[in-house]
C-alpha positions in Angstrom: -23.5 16.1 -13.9 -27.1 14.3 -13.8 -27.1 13.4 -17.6 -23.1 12.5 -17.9 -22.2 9.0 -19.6 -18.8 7.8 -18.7 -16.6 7.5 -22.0 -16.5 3.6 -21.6 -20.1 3.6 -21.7 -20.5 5.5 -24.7 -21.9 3.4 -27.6 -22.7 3.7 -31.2 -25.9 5.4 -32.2 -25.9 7.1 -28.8 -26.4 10.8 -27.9 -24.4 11.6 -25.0 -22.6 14.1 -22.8 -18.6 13.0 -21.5 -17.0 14.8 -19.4 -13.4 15.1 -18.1 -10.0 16.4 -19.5 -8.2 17.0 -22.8 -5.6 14.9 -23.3 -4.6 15.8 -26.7 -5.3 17.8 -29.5 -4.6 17.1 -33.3 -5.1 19.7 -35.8 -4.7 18.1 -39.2 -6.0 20.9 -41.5 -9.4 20.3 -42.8 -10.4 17.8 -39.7 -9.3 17.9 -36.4 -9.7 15.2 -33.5 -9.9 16.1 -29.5 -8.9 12.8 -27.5 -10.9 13.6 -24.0 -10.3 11.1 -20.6 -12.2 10.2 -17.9 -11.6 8.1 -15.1 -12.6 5.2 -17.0 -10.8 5.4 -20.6 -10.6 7.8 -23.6 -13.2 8.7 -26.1 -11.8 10.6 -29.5 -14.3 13.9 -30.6 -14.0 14.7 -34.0 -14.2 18.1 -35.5 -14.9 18.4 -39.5 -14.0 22.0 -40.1 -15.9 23.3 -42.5 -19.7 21.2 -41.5 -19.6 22.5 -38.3 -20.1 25.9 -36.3 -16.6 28.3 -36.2 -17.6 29.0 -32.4 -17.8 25.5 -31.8 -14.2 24.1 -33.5 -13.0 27.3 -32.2 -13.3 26.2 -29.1 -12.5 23.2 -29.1 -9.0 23.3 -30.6 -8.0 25.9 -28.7 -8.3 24.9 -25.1 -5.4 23.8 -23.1 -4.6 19.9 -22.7 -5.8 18.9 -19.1 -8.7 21.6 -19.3 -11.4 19.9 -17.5 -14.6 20.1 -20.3 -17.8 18.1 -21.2 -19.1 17.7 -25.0 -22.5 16.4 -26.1 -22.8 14.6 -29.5 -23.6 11.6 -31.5 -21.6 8.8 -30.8 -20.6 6.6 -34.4 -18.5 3.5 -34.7 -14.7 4.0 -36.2 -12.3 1.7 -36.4 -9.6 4.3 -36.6 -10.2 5.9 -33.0 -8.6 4.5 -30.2 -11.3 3.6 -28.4 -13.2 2.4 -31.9 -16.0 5.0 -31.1 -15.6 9.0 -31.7 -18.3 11.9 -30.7 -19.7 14.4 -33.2 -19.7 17.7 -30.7 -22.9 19.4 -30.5 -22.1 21.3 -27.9 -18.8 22.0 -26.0 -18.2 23.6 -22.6 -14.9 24.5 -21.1 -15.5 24.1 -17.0 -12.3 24.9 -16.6 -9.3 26.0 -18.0 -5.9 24.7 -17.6 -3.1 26.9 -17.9 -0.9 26.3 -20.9 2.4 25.4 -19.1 2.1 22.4 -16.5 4.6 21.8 -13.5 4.4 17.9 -15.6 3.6 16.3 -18.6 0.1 13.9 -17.7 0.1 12.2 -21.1 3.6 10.5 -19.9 5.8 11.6 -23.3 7.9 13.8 -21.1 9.4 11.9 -18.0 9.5 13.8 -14.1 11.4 13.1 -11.3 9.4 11.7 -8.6 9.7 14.7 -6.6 8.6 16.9 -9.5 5.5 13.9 -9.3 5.1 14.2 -5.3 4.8 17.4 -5.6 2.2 17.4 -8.5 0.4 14.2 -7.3 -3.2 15.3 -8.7 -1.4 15.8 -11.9 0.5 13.2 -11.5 -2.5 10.8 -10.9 -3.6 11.1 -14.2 -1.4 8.7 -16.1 -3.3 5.6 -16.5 0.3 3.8 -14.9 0.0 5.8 -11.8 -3.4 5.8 -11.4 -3.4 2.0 -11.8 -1.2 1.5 -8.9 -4.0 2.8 -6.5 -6.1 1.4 -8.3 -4.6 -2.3 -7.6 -3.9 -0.7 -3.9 -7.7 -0.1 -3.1 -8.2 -3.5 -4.7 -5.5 -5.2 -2.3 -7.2 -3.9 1.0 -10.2 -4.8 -0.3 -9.3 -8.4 -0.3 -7.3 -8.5 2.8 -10.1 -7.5 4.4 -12.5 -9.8 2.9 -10.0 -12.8 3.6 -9.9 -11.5 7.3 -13.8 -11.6 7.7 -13.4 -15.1 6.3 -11.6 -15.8 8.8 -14.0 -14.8 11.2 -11.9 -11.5 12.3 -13.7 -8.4 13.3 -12.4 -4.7 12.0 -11.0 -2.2 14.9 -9.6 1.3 14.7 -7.6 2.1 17.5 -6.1 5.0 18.8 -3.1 7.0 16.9 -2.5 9.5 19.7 -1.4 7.7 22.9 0.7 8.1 26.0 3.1 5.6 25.3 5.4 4.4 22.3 4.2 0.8 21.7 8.0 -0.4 22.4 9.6 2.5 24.1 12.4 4.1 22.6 13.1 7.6 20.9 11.0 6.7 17.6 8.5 8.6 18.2 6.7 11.9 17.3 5.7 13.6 20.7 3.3 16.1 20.3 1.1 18.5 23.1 -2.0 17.0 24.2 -4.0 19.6 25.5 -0.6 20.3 28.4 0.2 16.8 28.1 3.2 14.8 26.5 1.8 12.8 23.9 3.0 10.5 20.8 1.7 9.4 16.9 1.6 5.5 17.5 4.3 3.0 16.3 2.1 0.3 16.1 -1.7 -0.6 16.9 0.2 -3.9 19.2 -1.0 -3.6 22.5 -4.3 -2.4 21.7 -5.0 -5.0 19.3 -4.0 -7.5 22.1 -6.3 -5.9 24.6 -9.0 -7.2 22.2 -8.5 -10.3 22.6 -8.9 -10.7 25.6 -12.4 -8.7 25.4 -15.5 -10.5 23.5 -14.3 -10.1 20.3 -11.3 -12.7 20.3 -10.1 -12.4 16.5 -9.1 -8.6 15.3 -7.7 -6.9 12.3 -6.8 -3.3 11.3 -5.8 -1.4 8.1 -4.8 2.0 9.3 -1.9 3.9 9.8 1.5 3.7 11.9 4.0 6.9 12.4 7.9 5.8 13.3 9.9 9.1 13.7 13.4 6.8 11.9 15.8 9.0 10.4 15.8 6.7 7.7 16.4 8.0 4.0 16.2 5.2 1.7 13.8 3.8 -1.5 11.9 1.4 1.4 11.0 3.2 4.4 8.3 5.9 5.4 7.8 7.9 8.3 3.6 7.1 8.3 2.7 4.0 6.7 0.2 1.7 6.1 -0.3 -1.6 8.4 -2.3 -4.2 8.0 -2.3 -5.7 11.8 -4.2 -8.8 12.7 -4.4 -10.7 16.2 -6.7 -13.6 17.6 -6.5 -15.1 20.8 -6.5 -19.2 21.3 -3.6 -19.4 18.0 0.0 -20.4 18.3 2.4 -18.4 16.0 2.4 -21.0 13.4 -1.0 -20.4 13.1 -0.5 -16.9 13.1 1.6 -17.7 9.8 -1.4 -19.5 8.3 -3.3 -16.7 8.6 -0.2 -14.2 7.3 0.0 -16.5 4.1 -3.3 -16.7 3.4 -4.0 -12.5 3.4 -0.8 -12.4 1.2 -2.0 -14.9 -1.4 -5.7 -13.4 -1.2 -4.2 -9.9 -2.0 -2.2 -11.1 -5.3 -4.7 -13.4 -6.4 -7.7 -10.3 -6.2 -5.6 -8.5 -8.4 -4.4 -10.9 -10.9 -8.7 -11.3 -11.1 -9.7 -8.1 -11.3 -7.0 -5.7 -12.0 -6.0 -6.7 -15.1 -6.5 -3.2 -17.0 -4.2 -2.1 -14.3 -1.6 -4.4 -14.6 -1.7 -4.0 -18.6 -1.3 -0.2 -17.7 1.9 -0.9 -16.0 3.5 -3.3 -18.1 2.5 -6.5 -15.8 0.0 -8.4 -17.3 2.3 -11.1 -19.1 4.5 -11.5 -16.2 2.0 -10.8 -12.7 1.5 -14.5 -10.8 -0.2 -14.9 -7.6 2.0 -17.4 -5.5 0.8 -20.6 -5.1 2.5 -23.6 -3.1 3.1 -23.0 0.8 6.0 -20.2 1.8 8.9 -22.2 3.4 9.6 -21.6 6.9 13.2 -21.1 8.2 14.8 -20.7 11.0 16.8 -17.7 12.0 20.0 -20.2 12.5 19.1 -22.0 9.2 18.8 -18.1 7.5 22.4 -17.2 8.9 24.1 -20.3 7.3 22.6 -19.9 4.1 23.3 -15.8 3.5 27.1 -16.7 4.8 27.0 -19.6 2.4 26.7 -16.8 -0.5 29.8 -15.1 -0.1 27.7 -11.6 -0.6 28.4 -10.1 3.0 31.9 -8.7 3.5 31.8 -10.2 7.3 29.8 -13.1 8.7 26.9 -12.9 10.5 26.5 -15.2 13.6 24.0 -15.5 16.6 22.2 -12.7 17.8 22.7 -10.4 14.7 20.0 -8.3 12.9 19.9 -9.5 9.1 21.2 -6.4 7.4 19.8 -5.3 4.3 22.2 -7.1 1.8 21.8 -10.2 3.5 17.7 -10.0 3.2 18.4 -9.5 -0.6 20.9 -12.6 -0.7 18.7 -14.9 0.9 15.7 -13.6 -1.0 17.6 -14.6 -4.0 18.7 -17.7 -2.5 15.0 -18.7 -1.8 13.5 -17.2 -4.7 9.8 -17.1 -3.3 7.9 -15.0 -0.4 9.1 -17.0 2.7 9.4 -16.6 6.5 11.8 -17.0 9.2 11.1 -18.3 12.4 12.4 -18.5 15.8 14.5 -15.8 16.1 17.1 -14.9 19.2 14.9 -13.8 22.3 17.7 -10.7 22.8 16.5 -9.4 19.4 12.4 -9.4 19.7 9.8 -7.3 21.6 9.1 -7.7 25.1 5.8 -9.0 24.2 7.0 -11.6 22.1 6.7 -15.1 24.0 9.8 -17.3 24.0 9.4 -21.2 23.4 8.6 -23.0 26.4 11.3 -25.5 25.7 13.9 -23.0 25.3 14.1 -19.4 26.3 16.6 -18.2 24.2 14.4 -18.7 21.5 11.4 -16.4 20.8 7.9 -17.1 18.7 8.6 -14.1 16.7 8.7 -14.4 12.9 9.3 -12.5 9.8 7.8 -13.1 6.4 10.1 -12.2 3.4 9.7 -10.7 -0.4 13.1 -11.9 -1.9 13.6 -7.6 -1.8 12.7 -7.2 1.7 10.9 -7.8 4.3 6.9 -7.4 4.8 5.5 -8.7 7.9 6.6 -9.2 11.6 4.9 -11.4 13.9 4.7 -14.0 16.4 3.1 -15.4 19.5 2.3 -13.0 22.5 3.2 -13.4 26.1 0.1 -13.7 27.4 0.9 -14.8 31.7 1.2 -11.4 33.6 4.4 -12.2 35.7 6.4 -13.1 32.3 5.2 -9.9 30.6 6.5 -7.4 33.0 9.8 -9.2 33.4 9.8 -8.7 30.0 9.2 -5.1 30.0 12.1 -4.8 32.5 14.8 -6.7 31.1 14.1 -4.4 27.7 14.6 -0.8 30.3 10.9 0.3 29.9 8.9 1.1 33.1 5.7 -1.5 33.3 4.1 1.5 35.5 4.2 3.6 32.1 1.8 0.8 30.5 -0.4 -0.1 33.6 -3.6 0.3 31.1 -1.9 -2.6 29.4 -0.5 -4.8 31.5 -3.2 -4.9 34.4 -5.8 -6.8 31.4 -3.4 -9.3 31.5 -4.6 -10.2 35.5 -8.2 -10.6 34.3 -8.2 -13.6 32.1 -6.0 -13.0 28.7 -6.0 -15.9 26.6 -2.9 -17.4 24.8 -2.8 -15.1 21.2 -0.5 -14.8 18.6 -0.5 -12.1 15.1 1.4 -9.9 13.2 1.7 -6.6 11.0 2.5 -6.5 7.4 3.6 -3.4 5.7 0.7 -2.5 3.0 3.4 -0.3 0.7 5.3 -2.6 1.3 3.3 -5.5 0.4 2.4 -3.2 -3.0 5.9 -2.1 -4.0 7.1 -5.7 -4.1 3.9 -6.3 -5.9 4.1 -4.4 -8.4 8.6 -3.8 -8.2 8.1 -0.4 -7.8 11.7 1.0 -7.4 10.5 3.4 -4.7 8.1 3.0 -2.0 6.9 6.5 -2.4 5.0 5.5 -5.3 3.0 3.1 -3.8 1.4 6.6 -1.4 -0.6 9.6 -2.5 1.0 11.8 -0.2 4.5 9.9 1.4 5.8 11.4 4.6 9.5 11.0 4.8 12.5 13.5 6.5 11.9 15.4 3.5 8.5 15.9 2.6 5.7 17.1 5.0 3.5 18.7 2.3 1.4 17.9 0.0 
């Protein structure tokens, strides 16, 4: 609409045209008040019954909350409005009708499941709460990507539809390729390391991953969002730098500028960037402290995943986002380069929410020989990745990143209880549409 003012720019002594939707109605007898939103707030319009046209309050009290409408009128100061401003309608046009009975309640006074929300997500979008959590989320990649240009790190997009799984395995959602075999990627890894050993040297990527797990629980997704970063000529401690300084970036953008959003959602007394360096553990040093709980019902010892309930013990434990290092070779990618000093201990890393974890990294193996050894000992077929592994005979620099989970990062965030709500349109076992 050429001649539209958004409600939040509508000021006293103005003549103006809103649109958006009605979010409530009051009918108090002689008056009557319409409270309209737009993406930017409320405004209330005010309807004196018996000064103004019976077409016109007509109309306007009897169109269907979340009708989408526009209203033209003088704008006055009043204290009383929730906004402090209210619109004397001139005009009113009903673009289009809602119908009386809606799959959920917008204004937020009658609760939904989440799958009654999923499956309503425009409708669902329009809570302020919602709405502010993609709000904070287009925020977030906003500053992870301005950190990473700091940083001197160029943008890529690379390929989702590729001819190998990125680590093998049966995680992976084969489709036809015009008579091929085909697959959604895991990961953007190998591509991202080709690039640095091209001109570029430093890479990031915000884009999605698709990991066919059969998983069914309040933390994973079946496409997700990663934020992937790789530079050549960086050690994995490095790499951690660079892992802690996106994450603080990203909390610190939105305690700056998202502070309606976080007032939406009930976080603005409580929401603190972290400040102060993560601490750094080792996998051994992780192991002794979760048995030293008591909270698993059997020890963990060398060479053993962390299982969920012993991520949340040593998250409570530490009390602050953290990492652990030098994890047992046996348990890391093939492209993950063991310490020269020891090979039974890998560069790979994991950075930690006391709730779970977001990020997996480490230093690549970056020597030719070493790599397809690797890719052997793990049962994959180096042949299979030839487009890989033959860059790594022209010149590929030492190079270490990582990938951090972007709903992830969010949920804990924002302690969302499910990471659903951190995506417009979550793809799980369950849901494949909307």
């Amino acid at each position: 609409m050429r001649n539209r003012t958004y409600t939040a720019d509508a000021e006293p002594g103005d003549t103006v045209t809103v649109a958006g939707w009605v979010h409530e109605v009051r009918d108090l007898g002689g008056i009557a008040f319409l409270i309209l939103r737009d993406t930017t707030g409320k405004i209330q319009v005010k309807f004196e019954k018996d000064e103004m046209d019976d077409d016109l309050v007509e109309t306007g009290l009897g169109v269907h909350r979340e009708s989408v409408i526009s209203v033209t009128g003088d704008v006055a100061e009043e204290p009383r409005a929730p906004t402090g401003v209210e619109i004397t309608p001139e005009s009113l046009d009903v673009i289009a009708e809602a119908e009386a009975q809606l799959p959920l309640d917008p204004s937020g006074k009658v609760d939904a499941e989440l799958s009654t929300r999923l499956d309503n997500r425009t409708l669902d979008l329009r809570k302020d709460e919602v709405k502010a959590i993609f709000e904070i989320r287009a925020e977030v990649q906003r500053a992870v990507r301005d950190e990473f240009r700091t940083l001197r790190a160029t943008e890529i997009n690379t390929p989702k539809i590729v001819a190998t799984g990125t680590e093998g395995g049966t995680e992976l959602f084969p489709i036809t390729y015009f008579g091929q075999e085909a697959f959604m990627n895991q990961s953007p890894q190998l591509f991202k390391q080709l690039m640095v050993g091209s001109g570029l040297e430093r890479v990031f990527e915000v884009g999605p991953i698709f990991r066919a797990e059969e998983h069914n629980t309040p933390r994973h997704l079946n496409e997700a969002t990663s934020i992937d970063f790789e530079s050549a000529f960086i050690d994995h401690t490095e790499a951690m730098d660079v892992c802690e300084a996106v994450v603080k970036a990203a909390y610190e953008a939105v305690e700056e500028n998202c502070q309606d959003e976080l007032e939406a959602l009930g976080l603005a007394e409580e929401f603190e960037a972290p400040s102060g360096e993560f601490p750094r553990l080792t996998y051994e040093e992780a192991i002794q402290r979760i048995n030293a709980t008591g909270e698993l019902d059997e020890q963990l010892v060398w060479g053993d995943d962390l299982p969920t309930e012993g991520e949340k013990a040593l998250g409570d434990d530490v009390g602050e986002h953290y990492f652990i290092t030098d994890w047992p070779s046996e348990i890391k990618p093939f492209y993950i380069k063991d310490h020269d000093d020891d090979e039974t201990l890998s560069t790979g890393f994991d950075m930690m929410h006391p709730n779970m974890e977001l990020v997996s990294g480490g230093q690549r193996e970056h020597r030719f020989e070493h790599l397809v050894a690797g890719f052997e000992q793990q049962g994959l077929d180096p042949d299979a990745f030839e487009y890989y592994t033959k860059m790594f005979k022209y010149g590929m620099p030492p190079h270490a990143g990582f990938g951090l989970g972007g709903e992830r990062l969010i949920m804990t965030m924002l302690g969302l209880g499910n990471i659903r709500e951190a995506v417009l349109f979550p793809r799980d076992r369950q849901r494949l549409s909307p």
